[in-house]
C-alpha positions as protocol buffer text, in pm:
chain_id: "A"
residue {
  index: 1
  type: UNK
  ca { x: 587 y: 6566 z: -7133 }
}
residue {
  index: 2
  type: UNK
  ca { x: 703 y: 6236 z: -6913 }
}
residue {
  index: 3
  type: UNK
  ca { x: 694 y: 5923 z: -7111 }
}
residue {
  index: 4
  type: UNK
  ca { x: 342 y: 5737 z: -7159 }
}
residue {
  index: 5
  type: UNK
  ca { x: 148 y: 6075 z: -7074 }
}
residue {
  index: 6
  type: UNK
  ca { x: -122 y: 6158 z: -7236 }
}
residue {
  index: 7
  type: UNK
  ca { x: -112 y: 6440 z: -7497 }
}
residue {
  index: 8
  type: UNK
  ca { x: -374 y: 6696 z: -7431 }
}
residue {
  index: 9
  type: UNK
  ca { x: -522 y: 6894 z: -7747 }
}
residue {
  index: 10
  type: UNK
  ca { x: -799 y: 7190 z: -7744 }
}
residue {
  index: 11
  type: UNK
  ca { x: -1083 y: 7134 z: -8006 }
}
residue {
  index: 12
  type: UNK
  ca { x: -1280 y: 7494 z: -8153 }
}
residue {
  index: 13
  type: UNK
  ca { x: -1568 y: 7457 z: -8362 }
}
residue {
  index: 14
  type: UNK
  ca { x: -1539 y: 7751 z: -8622 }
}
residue {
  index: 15
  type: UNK
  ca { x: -1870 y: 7689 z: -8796 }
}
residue {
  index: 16
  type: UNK
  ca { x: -2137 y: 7497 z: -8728 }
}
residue {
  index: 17
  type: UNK
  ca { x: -2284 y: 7289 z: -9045 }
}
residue {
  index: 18
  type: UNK
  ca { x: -2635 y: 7281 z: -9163 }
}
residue {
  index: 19
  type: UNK
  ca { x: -2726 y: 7066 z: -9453 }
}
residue {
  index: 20
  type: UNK
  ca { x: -2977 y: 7037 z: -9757 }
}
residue {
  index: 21
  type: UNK
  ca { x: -3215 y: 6802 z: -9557 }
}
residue {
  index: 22
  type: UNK
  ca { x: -3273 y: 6626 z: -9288 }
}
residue {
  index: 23
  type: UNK
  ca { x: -3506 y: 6339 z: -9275 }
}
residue {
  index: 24
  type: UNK
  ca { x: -3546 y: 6375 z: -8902 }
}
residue {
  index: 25
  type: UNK
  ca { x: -3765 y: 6613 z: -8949 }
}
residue {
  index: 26
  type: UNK
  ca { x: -4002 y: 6498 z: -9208 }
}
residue {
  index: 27
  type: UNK
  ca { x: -3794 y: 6627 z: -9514 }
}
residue {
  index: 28
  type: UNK
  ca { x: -3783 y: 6417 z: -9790 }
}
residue {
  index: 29
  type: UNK
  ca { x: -3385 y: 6262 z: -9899 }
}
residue {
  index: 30
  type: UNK
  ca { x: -3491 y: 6339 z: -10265 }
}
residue {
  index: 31
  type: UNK
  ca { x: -3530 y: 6684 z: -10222 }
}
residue {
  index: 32
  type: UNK
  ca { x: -3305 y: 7012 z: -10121 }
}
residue {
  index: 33
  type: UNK
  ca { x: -3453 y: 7253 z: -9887 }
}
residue {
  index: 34
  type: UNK
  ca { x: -3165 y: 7466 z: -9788 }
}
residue {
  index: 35
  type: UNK
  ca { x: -2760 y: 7484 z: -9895 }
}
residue {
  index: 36
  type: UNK
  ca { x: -2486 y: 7287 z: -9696 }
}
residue {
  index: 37
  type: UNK
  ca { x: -2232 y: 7431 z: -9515 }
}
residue {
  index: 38
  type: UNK
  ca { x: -2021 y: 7185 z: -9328 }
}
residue {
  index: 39
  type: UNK
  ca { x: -1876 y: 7151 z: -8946 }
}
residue {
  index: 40
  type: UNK
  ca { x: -1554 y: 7306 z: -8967 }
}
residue {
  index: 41
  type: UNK
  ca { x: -1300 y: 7212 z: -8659 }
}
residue {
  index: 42
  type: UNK
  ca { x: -980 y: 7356 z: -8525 }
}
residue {
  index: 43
  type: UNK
  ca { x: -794 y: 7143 z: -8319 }
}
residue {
  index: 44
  type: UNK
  ca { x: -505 y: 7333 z: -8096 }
}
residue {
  index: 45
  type: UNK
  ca { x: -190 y: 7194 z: -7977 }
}
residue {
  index: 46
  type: UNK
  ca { x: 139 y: 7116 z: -8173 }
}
residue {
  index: 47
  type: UNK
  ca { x: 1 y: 7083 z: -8467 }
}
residue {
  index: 48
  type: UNK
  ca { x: -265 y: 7283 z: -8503 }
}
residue {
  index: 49
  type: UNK
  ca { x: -523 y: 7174 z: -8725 }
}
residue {
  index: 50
  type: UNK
  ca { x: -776 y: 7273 z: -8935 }
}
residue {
  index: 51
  type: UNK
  ca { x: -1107 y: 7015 z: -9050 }
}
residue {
  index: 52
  type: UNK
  ca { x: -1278 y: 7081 z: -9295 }
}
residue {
  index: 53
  type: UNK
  ca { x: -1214 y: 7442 z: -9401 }
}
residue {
  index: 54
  type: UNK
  ca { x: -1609 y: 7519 z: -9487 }
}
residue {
  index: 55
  type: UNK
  ca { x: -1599 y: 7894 z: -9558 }
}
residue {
  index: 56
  type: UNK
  ca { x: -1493 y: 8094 z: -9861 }
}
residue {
  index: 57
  type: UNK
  ca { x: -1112 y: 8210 z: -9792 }
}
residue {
  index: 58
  type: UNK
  ca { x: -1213 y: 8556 z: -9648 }
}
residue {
  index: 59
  type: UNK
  ca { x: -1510 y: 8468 z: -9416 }
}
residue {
  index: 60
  type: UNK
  ca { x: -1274 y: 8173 z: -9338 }
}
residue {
  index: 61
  type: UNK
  ca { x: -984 y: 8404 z: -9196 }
}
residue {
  index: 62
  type: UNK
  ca { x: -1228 y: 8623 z: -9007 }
}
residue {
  index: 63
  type: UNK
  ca { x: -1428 y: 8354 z: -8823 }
}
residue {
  index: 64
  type: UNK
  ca { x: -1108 y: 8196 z: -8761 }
}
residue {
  index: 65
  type: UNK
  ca { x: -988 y: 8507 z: -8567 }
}
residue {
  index: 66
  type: UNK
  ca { x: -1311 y: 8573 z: -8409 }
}
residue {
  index: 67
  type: UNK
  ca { x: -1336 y: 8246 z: -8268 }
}
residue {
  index: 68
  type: UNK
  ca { x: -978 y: 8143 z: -8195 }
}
residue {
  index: 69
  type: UNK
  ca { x: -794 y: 8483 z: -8231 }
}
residue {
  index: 70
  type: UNK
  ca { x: -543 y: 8315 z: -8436 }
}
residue {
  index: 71
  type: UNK
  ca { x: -452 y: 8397 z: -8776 }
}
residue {
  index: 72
  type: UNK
  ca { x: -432 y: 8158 z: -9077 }
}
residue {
  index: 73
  type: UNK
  ca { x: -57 y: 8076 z: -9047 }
}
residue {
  index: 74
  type: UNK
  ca { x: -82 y: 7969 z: -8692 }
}
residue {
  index: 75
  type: UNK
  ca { x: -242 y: 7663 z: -8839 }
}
residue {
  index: 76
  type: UNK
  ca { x: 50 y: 7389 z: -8949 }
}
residue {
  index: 77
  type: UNK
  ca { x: -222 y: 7117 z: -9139 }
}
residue {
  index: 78
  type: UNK
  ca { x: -555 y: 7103 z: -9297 }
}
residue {
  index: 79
  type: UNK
  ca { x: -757 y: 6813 z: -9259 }
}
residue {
  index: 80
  type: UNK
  ca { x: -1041 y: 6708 z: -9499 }
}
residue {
  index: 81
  type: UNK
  ca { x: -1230 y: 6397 z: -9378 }
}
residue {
  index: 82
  type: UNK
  ca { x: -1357 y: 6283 z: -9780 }
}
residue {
  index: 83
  type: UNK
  ca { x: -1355 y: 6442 z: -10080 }
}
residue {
  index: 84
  type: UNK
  ca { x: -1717 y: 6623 z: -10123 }
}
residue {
  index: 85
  type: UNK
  ca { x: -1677 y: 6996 z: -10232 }
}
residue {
  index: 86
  type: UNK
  ca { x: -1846 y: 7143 z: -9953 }
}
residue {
  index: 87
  type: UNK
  ca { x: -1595 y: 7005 z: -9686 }
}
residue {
  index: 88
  type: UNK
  ca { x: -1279 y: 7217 z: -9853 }
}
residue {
  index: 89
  type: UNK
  ca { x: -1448 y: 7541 z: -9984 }
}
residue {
  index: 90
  type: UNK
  ca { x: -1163 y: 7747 z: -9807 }
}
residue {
  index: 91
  type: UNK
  ca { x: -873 y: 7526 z: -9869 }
}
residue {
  index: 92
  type: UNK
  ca { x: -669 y: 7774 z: -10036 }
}
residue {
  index: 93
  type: UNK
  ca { x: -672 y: 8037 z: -9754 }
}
residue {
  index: 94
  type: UNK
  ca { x: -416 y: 7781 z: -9601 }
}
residue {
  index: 95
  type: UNK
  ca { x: -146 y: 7800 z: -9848 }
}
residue {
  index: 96
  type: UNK
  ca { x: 147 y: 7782 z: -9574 }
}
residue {
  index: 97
  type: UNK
  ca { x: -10 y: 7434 z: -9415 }
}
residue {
  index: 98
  type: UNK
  ca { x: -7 y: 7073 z: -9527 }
}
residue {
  index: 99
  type: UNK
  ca { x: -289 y: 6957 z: -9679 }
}
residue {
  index: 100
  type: UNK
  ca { x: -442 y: 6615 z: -9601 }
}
residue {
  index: 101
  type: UNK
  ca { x: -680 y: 6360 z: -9722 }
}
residue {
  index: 102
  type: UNK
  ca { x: -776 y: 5972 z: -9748 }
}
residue {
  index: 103
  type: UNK
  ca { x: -551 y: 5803 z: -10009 }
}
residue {
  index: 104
  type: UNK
  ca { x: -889 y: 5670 z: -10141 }
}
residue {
  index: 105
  type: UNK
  ca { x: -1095 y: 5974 z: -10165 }
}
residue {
  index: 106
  type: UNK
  ca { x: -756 y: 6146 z: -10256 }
}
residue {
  index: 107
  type: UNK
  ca { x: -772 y: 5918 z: -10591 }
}
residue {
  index: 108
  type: UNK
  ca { x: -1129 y: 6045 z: -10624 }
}
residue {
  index: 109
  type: UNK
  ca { x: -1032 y: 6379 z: -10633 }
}
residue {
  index: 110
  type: UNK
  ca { x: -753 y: 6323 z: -10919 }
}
residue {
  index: 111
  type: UNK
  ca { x: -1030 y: 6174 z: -11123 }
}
residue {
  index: 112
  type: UNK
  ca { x: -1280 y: 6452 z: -11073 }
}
residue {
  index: 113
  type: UNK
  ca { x: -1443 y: 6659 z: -11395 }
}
residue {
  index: 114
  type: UNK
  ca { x: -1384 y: 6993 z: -11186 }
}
residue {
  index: 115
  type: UNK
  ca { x: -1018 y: 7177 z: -11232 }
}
residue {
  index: 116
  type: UNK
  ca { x: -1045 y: 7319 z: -10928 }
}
residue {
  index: 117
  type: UNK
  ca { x: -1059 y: 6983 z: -10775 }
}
residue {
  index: 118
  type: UNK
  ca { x: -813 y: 6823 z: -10971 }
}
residue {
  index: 119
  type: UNK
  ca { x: -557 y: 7102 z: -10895 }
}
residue {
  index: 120
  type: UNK
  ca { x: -604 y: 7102 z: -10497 }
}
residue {
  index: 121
  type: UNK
  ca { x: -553 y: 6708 z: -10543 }
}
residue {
  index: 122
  type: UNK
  ca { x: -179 y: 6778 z: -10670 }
}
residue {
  index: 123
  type: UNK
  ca { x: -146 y: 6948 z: -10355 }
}
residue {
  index: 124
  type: UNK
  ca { x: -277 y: 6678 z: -10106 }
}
residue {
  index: 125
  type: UNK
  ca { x: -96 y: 6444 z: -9895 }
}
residue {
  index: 126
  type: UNK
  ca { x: -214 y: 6114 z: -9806 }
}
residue {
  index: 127
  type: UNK
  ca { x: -350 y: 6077 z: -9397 }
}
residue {
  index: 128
  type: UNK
  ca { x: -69 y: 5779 z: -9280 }
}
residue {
  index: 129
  type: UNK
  ca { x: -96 y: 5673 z: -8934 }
}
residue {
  index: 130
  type: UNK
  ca { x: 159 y: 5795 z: -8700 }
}
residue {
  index: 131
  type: UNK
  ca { x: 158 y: 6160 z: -8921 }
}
residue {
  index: 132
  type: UNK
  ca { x: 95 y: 6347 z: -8541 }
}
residue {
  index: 133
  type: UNK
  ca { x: 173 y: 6234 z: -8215 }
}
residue {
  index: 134
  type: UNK
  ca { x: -156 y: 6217 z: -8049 }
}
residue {
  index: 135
  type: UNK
  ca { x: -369 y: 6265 z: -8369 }
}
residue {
  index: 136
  type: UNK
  ca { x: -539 y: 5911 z: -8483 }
}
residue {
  index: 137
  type: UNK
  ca { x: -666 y: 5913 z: -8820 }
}
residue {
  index: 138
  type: UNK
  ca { x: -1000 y: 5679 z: -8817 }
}
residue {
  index: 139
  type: UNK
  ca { x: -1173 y: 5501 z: -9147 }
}
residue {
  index: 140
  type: UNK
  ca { x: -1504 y: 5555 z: -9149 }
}
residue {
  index: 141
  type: UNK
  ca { x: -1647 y: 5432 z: -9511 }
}
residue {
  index: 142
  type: UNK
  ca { x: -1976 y: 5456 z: -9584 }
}
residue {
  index: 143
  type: UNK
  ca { x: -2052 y: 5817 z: -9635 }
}
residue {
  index: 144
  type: UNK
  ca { x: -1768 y: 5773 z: -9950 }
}
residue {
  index: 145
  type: UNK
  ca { x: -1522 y: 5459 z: -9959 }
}
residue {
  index: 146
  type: UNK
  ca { x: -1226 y: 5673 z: -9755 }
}
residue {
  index: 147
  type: UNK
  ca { x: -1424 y: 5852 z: -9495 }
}
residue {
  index: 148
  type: UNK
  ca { x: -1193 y: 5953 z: -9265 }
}
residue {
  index: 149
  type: UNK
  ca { x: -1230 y: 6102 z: -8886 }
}
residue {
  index: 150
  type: UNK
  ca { x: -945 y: 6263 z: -8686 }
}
residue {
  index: 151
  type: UNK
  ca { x: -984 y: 6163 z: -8297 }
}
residue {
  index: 152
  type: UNK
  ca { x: -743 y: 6332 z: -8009 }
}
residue {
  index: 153
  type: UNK
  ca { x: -742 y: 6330 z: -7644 }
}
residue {
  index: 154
  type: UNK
  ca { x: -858 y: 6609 z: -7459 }
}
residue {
  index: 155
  type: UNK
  ca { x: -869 y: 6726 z: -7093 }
}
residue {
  index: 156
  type: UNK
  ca { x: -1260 y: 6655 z: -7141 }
}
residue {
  index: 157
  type: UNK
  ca { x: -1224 y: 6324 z: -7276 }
}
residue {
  index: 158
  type: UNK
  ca { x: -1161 y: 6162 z: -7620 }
}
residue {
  index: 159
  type: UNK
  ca { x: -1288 y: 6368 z: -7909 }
}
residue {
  index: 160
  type: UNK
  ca { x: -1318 y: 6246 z: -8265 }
}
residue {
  index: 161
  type: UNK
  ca { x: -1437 y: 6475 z: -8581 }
}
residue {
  index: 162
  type: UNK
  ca { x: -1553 y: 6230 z: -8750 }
}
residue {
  index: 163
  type: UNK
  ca { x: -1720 y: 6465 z: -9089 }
}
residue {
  index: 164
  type: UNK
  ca { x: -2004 y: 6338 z: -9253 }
}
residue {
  index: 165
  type: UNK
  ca { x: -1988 y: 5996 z: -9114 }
}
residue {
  index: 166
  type: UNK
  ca { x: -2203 y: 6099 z: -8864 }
}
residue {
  index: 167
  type: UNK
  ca { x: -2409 y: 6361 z: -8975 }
}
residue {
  index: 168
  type: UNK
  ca { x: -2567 y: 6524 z: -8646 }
}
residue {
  index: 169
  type: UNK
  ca { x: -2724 y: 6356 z: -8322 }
}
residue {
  index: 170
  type: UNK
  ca { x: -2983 y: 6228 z: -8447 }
}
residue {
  index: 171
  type: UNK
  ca { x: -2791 y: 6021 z: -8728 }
}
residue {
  index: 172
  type: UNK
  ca { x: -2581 y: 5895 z: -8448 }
}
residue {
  index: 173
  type: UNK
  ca { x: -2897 y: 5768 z: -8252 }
}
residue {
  index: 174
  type: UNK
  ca { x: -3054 y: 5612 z: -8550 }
}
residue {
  index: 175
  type: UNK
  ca { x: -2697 y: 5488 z: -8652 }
}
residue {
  index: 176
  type: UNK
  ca { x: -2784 y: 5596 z: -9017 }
}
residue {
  index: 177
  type: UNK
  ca { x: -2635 y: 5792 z: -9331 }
}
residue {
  index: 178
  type: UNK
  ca { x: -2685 y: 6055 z: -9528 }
}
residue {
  index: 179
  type: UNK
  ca { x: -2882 y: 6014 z: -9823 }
}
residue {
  index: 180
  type: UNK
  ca { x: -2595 y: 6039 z: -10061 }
}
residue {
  index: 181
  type: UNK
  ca { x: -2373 y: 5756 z: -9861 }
}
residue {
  index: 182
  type: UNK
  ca { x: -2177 y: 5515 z: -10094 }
}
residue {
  index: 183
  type: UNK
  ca { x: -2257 y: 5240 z: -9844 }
}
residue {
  index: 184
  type: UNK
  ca { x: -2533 y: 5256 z: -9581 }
}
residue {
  index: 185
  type: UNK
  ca { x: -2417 y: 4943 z: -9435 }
}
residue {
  index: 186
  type: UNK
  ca { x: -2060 y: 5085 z: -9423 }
}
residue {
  index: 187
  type: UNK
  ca { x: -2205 y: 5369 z: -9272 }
}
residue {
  index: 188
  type: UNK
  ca { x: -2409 y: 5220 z: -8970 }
}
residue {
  index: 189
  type: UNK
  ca { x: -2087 y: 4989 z: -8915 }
}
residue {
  index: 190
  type: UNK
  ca { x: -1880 y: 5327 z: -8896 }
}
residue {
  index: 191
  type: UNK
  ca { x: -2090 y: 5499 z: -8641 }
}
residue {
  index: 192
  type: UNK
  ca { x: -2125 y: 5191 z: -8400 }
}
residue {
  index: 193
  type: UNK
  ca { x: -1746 y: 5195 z: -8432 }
}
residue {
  index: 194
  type: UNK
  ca { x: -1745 y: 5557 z: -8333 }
}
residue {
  index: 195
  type: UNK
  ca { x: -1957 y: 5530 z: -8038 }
}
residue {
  index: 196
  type: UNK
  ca { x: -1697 y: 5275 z: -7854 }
}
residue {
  index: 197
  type: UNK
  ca { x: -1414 y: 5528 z: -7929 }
}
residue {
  index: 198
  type: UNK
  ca { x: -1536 y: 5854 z: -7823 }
}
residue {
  index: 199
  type: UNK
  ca { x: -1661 y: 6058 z: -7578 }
}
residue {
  index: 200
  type: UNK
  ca { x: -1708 y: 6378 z: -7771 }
}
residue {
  index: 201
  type: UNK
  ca { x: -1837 y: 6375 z: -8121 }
}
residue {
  index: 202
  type: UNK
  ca { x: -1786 y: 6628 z: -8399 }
}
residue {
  index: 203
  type: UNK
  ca { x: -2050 y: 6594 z: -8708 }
}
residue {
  index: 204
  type: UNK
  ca { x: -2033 y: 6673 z: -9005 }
}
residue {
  index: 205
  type: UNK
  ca { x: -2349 y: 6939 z: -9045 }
}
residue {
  index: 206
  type: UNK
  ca { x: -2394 y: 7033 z: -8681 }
}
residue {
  index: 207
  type: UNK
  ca { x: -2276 y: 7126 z: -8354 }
}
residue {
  index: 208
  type: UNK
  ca { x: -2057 y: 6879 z: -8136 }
}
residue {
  index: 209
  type: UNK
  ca { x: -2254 y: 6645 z: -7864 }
}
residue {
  index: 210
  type: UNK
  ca { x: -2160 y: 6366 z: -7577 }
}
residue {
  index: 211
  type: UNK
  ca { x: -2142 y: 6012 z: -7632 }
}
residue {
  index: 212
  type: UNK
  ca { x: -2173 y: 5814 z: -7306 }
}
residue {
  index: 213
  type: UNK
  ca { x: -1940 y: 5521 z: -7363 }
}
């Protein structure tokens, strides 16, 4: 690669989310209609990346194969955008990868009540800009205090997986979060953010759609 290229990645999404409810269509935020499964993200290239690891470890490995053909030590790094459960429910099927997180929601996790939590913490590094060449790590608070995306170039434009700080579409339209946000102002600020910076958006509980810049 010639200096002041452009490093090209490949984005996968290995599941898409669905979530507990969804105002948008007339559910209520106080109640749970269905369970949560998150977006979960490879991103190909040097590293490889996985966001979000939303499966248990042995549906993980096969839908990673099915949809990728690669196996779980092709991937060098885990990514998890904040620190809700949901978002690292296969975690530990990456054993020979880096693990990554927020330094903020990082110190969440070290305070949590659950062990399994507090152990995976012991393993996680903190997100530092400049970790990849060609990776940006993004704040995002709102949805928790260290919301963090993970935004790459691709040969279709700029992509960022962003988690929960953007729900799905519709969120993104209305500029608004989740029901359990930390911050709803921090959360409207962290989507308008997002829409100057990307042209392909990753959410956290649904399928990937286009921004027009």
């Amino acid at each position: 690669m010639s200096k002041g290229e452009i490093k090209l990645f490949e984005f996968h999404v290995l599941t898409i989310g669905q979530f507990s409810r969804n105002r948008y269509w007339g559910e209520l935020d106080t109640q749970a209609y269905r369970n949560a499964v998150c977006t979960s993200t490879l991103v190909k290239g040097t590293p490889t990346i996985i966001v979000d690891p939303s499966l248990p470890p042995e549906e993980m490995a096969a839908v990673l194969y099915n949809r990728t053909g690669l196996r779980p030590d092709a991937v060098d790094a885990v990514f998890l955008t904040h620190s809700h459960g949901d978002h690292y429910v296969g975690l530990e099927l990456f054993e020979k990868a880096r693990w990554y997180i927020s330094e903020t929601d990082l110190a969440a996790m070290k305070k949590s009540d659950d062990n399994r939590t507090r152990n995976i913490s012991g393993k996680l590094e903190i997100c530092k800009p400049g970790l990849f060449k060609g990776i940006e790590f993004i704040p995002f608070p709102g949805h928790t205090a260290g919301m963090t995306g993970i935004s790459f170039d691709t040969a279709d434009g700029r992509v960022c997986v962003c988690g929960d700080a953007v729900m799905t579409r519709d969120f993104f339209i209305h500029r608004q979060g989740y029901y359990n946000s930390v911050d709803f102002k921090k959360s409207s600020e962290s989507i308008e953010k997002m829409a100057g910076l990307a042209d392909i958006i990753v959410p956290g509980h649904s399928n990937y759609f286009i921004n027009k810049r």
